[in-house]
C-alpha positions in Angstrom: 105.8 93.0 87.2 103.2 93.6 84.3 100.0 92.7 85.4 97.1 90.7 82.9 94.2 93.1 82.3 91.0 92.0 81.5 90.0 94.6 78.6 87.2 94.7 76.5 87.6 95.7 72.9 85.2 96.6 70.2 86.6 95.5 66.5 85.3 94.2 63.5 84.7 90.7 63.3 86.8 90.4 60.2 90.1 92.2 61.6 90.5 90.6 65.1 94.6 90.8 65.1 94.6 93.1 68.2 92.3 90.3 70.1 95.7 88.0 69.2 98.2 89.9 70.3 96.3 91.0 74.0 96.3 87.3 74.1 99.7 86.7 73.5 100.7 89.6 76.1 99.2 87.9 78.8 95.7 90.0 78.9 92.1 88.7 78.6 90.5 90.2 76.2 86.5 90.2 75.4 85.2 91.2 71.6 82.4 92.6 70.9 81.4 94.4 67.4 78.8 96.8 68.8 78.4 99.3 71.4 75.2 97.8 72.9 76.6 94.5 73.7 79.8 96.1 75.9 77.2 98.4 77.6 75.3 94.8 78.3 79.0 92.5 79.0 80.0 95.7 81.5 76.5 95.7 83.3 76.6 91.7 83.6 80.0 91.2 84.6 81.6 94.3 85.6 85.3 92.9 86.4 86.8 95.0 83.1 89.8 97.2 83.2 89.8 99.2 80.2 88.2 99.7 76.7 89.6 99.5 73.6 88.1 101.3 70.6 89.0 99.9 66.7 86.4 100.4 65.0 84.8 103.6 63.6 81.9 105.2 65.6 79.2 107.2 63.9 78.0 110.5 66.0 75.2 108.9 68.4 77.8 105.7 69.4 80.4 108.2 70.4 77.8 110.6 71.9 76.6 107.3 74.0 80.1 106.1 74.7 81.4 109.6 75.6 78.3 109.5 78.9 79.5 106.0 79.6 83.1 106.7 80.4 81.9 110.0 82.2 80.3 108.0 85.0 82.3 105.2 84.9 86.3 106.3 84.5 87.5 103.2 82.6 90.8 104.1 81.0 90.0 103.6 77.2 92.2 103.7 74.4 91.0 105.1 70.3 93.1 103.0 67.6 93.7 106.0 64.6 92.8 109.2 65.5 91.6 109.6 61.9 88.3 108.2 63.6 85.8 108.8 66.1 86.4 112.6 66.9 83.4 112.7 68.2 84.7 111.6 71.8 85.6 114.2 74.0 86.5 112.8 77.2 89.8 113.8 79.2 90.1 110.3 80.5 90.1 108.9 76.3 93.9 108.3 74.9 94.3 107.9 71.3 97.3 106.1 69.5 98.0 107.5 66.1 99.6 104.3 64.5 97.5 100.6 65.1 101.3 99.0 64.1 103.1 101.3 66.5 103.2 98.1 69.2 105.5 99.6 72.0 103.0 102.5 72.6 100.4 100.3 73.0 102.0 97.9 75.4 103.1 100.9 77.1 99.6 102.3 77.4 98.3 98.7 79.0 101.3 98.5 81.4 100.5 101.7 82.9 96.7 101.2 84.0 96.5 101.1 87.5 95.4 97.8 88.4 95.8 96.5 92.7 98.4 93.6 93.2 97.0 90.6 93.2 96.7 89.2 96.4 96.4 85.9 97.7 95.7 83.9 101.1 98.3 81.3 100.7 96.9 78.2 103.0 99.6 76.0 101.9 103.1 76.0 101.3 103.9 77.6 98.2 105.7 75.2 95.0 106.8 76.3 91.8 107.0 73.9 89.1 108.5 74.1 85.5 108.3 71.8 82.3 109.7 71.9 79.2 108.3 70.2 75.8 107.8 69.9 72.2 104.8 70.6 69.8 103.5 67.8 67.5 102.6 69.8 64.4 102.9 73.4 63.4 101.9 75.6 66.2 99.2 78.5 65.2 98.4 82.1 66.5 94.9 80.3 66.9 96.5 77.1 69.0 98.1 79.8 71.2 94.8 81.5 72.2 92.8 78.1 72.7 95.3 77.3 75.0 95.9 80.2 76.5 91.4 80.3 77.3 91.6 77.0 78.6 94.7 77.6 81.0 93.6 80.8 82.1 90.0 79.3 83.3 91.6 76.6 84.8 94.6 78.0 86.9 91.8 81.2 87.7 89.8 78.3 89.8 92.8 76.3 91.0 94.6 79.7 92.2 97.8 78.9 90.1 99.4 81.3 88.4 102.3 81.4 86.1 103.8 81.8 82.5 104.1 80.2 79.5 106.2 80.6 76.5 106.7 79.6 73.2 110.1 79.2 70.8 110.2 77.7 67.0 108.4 74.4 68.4 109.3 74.3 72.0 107.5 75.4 75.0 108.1 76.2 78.8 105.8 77.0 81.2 106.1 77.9 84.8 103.4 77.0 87.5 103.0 78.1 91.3 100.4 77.5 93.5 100.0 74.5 96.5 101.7 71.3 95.8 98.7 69.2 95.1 97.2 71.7 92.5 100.5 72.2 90.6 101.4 68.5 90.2 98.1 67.5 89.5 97.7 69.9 86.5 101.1 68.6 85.6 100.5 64.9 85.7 97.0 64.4 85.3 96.3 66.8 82.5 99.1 68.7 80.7 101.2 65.4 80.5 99.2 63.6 78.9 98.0 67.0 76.3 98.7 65.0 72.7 99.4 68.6 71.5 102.9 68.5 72.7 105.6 65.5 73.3 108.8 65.2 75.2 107.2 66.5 78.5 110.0 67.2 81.0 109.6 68.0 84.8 113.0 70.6 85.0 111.8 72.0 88.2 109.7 71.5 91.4 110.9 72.8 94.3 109.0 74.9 97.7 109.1 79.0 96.8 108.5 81.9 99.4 106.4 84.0 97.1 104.5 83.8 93.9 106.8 85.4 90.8 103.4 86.1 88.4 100.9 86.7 90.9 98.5 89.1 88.8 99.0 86.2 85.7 96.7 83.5 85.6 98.5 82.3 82.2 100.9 84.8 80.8 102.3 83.9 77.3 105.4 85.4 75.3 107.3 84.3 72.7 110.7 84.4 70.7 109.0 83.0 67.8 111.0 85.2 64.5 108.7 84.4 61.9 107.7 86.9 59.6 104.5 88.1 60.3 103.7 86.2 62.9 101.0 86.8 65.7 103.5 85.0 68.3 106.7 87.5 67.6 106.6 90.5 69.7 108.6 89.5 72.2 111.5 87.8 73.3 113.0 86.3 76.4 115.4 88.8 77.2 113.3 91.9 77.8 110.3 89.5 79.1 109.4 90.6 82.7 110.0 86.3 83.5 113.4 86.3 81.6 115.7 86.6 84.7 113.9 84.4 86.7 113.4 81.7 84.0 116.8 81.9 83.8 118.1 81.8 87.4 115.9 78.3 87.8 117.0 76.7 84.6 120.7 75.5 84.1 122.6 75.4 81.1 123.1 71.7 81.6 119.2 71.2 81.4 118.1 70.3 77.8 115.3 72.7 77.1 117.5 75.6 78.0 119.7 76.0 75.1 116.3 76.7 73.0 115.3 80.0 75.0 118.8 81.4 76.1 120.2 82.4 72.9 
């Protein structure tokens, strides 16, 4: 199962797009715009599994960056290798194309990352909900929710999924039965962002299905140019099992199955 990385990235304030889409592949991802403020992020909270570079580096940032990743062996990835040269370390990858998506997912799946574990005191419960969005729903809406979920189900040790289709959302929850439902009732029920809110599923599970996801997110959004596209449910590591839980005869099925 892919696993949600917390990366940091440095990229111009102006050209964020990459931030988006970690986002909406499930990952954490933490901007910054200069090299001094990831050397200070790293050194304050150290809990980062790789470094992305998109922005040009003159010869002392690279020089400076090249002694960091020496000592510290995080896996870190150059966008365009028309820039920054200047880094010459074995551990540095470098991807050609910024548009060529698959190589890049690619390159996140395969840091090596330990399975998430956790000690369960309580019977396991995996719940699922389907609803609808009030309003147009933005790259931007995505990511607020995704921070706020991801914060949330971090400190209430639920994990899960959630995705998005022309309007209508699922998301899948697991964690103990009193954490689950009351996320569910108390809180994402009574969200104004969406309407329609339907319990499909709640049921006891043996094991947790996105352990190392505090809030994934994938889409089958086919807009053109959309932040929320690159994905759809078929080749999604929860395809099979969203669609072994939900029947054909439940309502918000018919919108993710095609």
């Amino acid at each position: 199962m892919q696993k949600s990385h917390n990366i940091v990235v440095l990229e111009n304030e102006e050209t964020n797009a990459l931030a988006v889409a970690l986002y909406c592949w499930g990952h954490v991802p933490s901007i910054f715009n200069n090299i001094e403020d990831i050397f200070g992020s790293i050194a304050t909270s150290p809990d980062v599994d790789a470094i992305i570079i998109n922005i040009e580096l003159n010869a002392d940032e690279a020089s400076r960056l090249n002694e960091f990743l020496h000592k510290s062996s995080y896996p870190c990835l150059v966008l365009d290798t028309s820039i920054n040269r200047n880094l010459s370390q074995d551990g540095v990858d470098y991807l050609s194309s910024k548009t060529d998506i698959k190589k890049l997912v690619s390159w996140l799946d395969n840091i090596n990352k330990p399975e998430r574990v956790f000690e369960e005191k309580n019977p396991l419960f995996t719940l699922i909900y389907g609803s609808h969005a009030v309003g147009e729903t933005k790259a931007s809406d995505v990511i607020d929710i995704l921070k706020v979920a991801r914060k949330i189900n971090k400190e209430l040790e639920i994990t899960g999924v959630l995705l998005y289709n022309k309007g209508w959302w699922l998301q899948v929850l697991e964690g103990n039965f009193s954490a689950v439902t009351s996320l569910f009732f108390d809180h994402i029920q009574k969200d104004k962002r969406h309407t329609n809110v339907t319990l499909l599923v709640l049921e006891r599970t043996t094991e947790r299905h996105f352990a190392n996801w505090d809030m994934g997110f994938y889409s089958t959004q086919d807009e053109q140019d959309s932040n929320l596209s690159w994905t759809d449910l078929d080749t999604h590591p929860a395809g099979e099992f969203i669609k072994q839980k939900l029947t054909n005869a439940q309502e918000y099925t018919k919108y993710f199955m095609k």
